[in-house]
C-alpha positions, 0 to 999 in steps of 0.5 A: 500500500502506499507509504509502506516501508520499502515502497514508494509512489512513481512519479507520473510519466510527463505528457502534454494535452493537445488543444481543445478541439474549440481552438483548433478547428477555427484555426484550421477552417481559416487555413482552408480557407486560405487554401480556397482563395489562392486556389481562386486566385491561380486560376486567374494567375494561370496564364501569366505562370505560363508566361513566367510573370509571377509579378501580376496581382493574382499571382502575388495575392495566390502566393501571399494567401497560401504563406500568410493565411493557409501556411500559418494557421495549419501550422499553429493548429497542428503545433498545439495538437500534435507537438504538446503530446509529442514533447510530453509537457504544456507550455505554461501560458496556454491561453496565449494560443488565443492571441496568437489567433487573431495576431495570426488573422493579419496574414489576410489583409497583408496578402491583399496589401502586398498584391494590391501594392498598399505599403502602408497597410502592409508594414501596419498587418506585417508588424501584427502578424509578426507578433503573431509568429513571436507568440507561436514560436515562444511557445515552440520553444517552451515546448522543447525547453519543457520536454522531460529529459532522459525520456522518449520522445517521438519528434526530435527537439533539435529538428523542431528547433531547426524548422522554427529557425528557418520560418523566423528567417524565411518571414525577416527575409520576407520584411527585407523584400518588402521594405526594400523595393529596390532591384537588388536588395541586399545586394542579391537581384530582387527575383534571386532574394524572393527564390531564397525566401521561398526556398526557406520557407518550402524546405527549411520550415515546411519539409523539415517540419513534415519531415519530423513531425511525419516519421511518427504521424504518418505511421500513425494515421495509416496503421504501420509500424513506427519508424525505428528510434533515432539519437540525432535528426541527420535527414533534417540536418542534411536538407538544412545543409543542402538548403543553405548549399542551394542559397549560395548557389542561388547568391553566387549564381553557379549552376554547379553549387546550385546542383549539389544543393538540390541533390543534397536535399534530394538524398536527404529526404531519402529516408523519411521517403522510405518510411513514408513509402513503408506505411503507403505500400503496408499500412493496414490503412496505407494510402486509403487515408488521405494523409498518407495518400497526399504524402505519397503524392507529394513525394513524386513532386518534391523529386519532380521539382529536384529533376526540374532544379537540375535540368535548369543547372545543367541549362536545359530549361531557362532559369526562371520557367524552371524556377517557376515551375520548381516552386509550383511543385514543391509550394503547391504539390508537396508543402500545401498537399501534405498539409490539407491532407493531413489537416483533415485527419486532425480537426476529425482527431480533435473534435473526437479528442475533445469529446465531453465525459460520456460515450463517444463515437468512433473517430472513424465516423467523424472522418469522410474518408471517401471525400478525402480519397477524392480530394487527393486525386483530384489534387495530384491532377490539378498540380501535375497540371499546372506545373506541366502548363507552366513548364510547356508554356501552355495556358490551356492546361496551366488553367485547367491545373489551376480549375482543378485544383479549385475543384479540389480546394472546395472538397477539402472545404466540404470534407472538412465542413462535414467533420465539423458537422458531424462533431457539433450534431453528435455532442 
């Protein structure tokens, strides 16, 4: 019995509560609905992606939609329902998480500002949706400074830090570009700096995040064997370094630096590829679920994008359309698919997660998983198109992409909507 001599009480194992599903989901419905208006917006934008010209009001406003609004808010909902759990401990002031939200509402009007080239408006919603980054990445780092030491963990502290590093430098970057309008600011060419903020953002914040956020959630959500236990996060390290081989390559304009950089971060992904491909081909879900389905997808435009990068090196394709077509892949394919795919998983996650005492239903049930199936198909279409549009220089089918990918924007919309439905119908 407790007390007794020769006897004492262990001490409780350390762990973190997701938040409640209250918080999360209206994060989420505004990433989508993020998703939706840049999906919109490339159908304008198309023809003139085909043409290269990414300077255009629709191209602007599609690209600033999907990194202020969609890339943001998906990102800070699944940060406060997946990384609480996965470093075992709650950060100690939760309730800022509210504020974080609506500073994160910002990245709106600052995506119409920039397309529609207000700069006052666009310094003042800079300034808000910075403080609203500021909150999120101090919880971030609480986060890992909390996690119990000497325990296992399931997402590796150095590689979420590593992610967290490179939004901070994707959106200070971003500033840069935005406050100096010059033809070379920073003294790198306007067109070369904005490659490297994209780059940044695509791969030092994104795939570095899915990358160690994914070798545990992926074999989660499609039944399979988790990946084996690791010391040190070495395929994230080696994508950073490839990044950064890239940047220099981009800066000193050597086709042959830039190469190694691509190919760097193509060996890199290697073995998260080899897990995600594991749970895709073996899973007793597999690729039935729609995340593991859009992150089977994805993988096939992340190499897509390395082959386009290499081919434009080696003076194949012109730099810019295969520029252009580079980042249409990686941004749209890879970065927005894994993360709509998985995004509807998490709000049917969270809504069943938050259930109130009492019996619940299956998570299964909150789940659309046939709309989901549809939502990938039709995605993988309309990006394939796209990128072929933009890489042919033909606007029929960079337009047909473009409507494509709409159609797929509004079922993710609708299947979403359903979980919603489904979570507010049966409490």
């Amino acid at each position: 019995m407790p007390g007794a001599r020769g006897l004492r009480e262990l001490p409780q194992a350390a762990v973190g509560r997701p938040a409640p599903f209250r918080l999360g989901a209206p994060a989420y419905v505004a990433a989508l609905a993020g998703w939706l208006a840049a999906a919109a917006l490339l159908v304008a934008a198309a023809p003139e992606l085909a043409r290269t010209s990414v300077s255009g009001a629709a191209a602007v406003g599609a690209a600033h939609a999907v990194g202020l609004v969609f890339f943001p808010f998906a990102v800070a909902a699944a940060v406060w329902q997946l990384l609480p759990v996965m470093l075992r401990n709650d950060p100690p002031r939760p309730g800022r998480r509210w504020l974080a939200l609506g500073l994160l509402t910002a990245g709106a009007p600052l995506a119409a500002a920039v397309a529609t080239e207000r700069d006052r408006l666009a310094f003042v919603a800079a300034g808000v949706l910075g403080a609203g980054m500021v909150v999120l990445l101090l919880e971030v780092a609480s986060l890992v400074r909390g996690a119990p030491r000497g325990r296992t963990l399931v997402v590796s502290r150095p590689a979420v830090v590593l992610a967290a590093a490179h939004v901070a430098a994707a959106f200070a970057l971003g500033v840069v570009v935005l406050v100096d309008g010059g033809p070379e600011p920073l003294g790198v060419a306007y067109e070369r700096l904005l490659l490297i903020h994209l780059a940044l953002a695509l791969v030092g914040w994104l795939t570095v995040l899915i990358a160690a956020v994914g070798r545990t959630l992926v074999p989660m959500l499609g039944l399979a064997a988790a990946a084996p236990r690791r010391t040190l996060p070495l395929p994230e390290l080696a994508l950073a370094l490839g990044l950064w081989i890239f940047v220099a390559g981009v800066v000193a304009r050597s086709g042959l630096v830039l190469a190694f950089g691509v190919l760097t971060m193509a060996a890199a992904l290697a073995a998260p590829a080899r897990v995600f491909l594991r749970v895709a081909r073996s899973g007793k879900a597999g690729v039935r679920e729609g995340p593991v389905a859009h992150v089977a997808v994805g993988l096939v435009f992340v190499y897509e994008a390395a082959v386009v990068a290499l081919a434009a090196a080696g003076g194949a394709v012109s730099g810019r359309r295969a520029a252009v077509t580079a980042v249409l892949l990686l941004g749209i394919g890879w970065a927005v698919g894994v993360i709509v795919g998985h995004l509807g998983k998490l709000i049917s996650l969270s809504g069943w997660g938050s259930w109130p005492p009492g019996p619940r239903p299956r998570q299964e049930a909150l789940y659309p998983r046939a709309g989901w199936q549809v939502e990938t198909c039709v995605f993988a279409v309309g990006a394939q198109l796209l990128a072929l549009g933009v890489l042919a220089e033909s606007e029929p089918v960079a337009r047909t992409g473009a409507l494509v990918l709409l159609a797929a924007a509004g079922i993710a919309a609708a299947c979403a909507g359903e979980t919603i439905r489904r979570v507010v119908a049966r409490r």
